[in-house]
N, C-alpha and C positions, 0 to 999 in steps of 0.2 A: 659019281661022287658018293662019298660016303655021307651015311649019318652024322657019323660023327662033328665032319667036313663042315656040313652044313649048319647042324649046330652051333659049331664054332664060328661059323659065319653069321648065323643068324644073333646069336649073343655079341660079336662085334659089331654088327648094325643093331644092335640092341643097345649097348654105350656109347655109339656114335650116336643112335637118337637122343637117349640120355642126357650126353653131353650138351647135343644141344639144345633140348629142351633144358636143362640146367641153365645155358646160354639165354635163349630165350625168358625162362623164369628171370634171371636176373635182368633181363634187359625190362621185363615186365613191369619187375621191383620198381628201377629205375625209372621209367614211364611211370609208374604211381605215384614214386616219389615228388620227380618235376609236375606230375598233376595234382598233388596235395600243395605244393609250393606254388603253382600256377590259381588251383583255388583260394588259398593265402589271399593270393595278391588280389584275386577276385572281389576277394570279401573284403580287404582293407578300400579295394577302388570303388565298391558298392557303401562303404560305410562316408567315403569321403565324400562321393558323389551325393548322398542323403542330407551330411553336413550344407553341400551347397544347396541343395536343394529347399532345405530350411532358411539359410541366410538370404536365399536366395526371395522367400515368401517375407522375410523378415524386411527385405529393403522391398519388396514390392508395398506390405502395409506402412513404411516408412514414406514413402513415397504416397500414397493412399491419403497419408495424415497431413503431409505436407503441400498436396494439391487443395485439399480441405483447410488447410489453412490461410492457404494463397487466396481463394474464391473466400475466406470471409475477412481479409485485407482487402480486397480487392470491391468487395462490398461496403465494406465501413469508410474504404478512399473514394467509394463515390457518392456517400452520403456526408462526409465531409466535405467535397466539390459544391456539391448541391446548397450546402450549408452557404459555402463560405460564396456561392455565385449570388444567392436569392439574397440571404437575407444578412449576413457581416458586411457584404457589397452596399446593400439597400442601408443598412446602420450606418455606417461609414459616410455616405451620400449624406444621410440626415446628418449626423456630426458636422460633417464639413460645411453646408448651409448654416446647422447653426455658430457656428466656429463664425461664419464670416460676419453676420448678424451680433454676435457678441462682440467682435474687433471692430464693428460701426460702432455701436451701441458707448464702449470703452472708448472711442476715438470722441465722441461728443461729450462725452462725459471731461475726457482730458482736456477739451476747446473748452465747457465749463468753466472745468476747474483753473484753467489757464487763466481766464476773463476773473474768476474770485481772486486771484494772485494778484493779477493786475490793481483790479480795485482795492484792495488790500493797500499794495504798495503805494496807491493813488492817495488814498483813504489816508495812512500815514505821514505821506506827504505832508497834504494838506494839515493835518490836523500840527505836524512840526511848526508849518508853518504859523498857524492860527497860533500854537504856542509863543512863536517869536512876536506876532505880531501883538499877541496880550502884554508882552513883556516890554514892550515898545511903548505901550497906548500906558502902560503901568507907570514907565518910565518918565512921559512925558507929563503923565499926571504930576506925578512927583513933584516932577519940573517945575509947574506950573505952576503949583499950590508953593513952591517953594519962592516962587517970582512973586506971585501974587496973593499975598494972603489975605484969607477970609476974614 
């Protein structure tokens, strides 16, 4: 073979490498490209992921606050129990003793006052009567001094 030949051979494996190095470069591009696209989405799922990460710390101190809340409801409901076992119970009991003591007390009073009614209307009676009977003793007087005169 010639120089020439060869040359010419070598210069067309020389734009067939070319080529596909061309080939290659652009598939390169490509491959870049989809990895600049692919790191994109990287960074968007790394930024979303952070957002939960945050929300994430946000409901755990929500929860934090709300367990802390619960433990001192949860305290104040048993010092209210406590209250209302020991000592509204115990108040309560005295009330009611004296609640019944006051409804004796009130019931003798109203026997009393029952008994003054009575006499009252006794009292009246009589006294009606005592009136008629002055009017009678008045009358007879009359009478008499009119039958008999002095």
């Amino acid at each position: 073979m010639e120089d020439q030949t060869i040359l010419q051979e070598m210069l067309q494996i020389m734009k067939s490498l070319e080529r596909r190095m061309d080939s290659f470069e652009q598939r390169m591009d490509s491959f870049e490209k989809r990895m600049d696209s692919f790191e994109k989405r990287m960074d968007s799922f790394e930024q979303r992921l952070d957002s939960m990460e945050h929300s994430l710390e946000t409901v755990q101190k929500d929860i934090r606050s709300i367990k802390q809340d619960i433990e001192t409801l949860d305290t104040r409901q048993r010092a209210v129990s406590s209250t209302l076992e020991t000592v509204t119970n115990r108040n309560i009991s005295i009330i009611a003793e004296n609640h019944i003591e006051l409804n004796k007390k009130l019931y003798q009073i109203l026997e009393t006052e029952n008994d003054v009614v009575l006499y009252k209307i006794t009292t009246n009676r009589h006294t009606d009567l005592l009136d008629n009977l002055e009017q009678r003793v008045a009358a007879l007087e009359t009478a008499r001094e009119g039958r008999f005169p002095a």
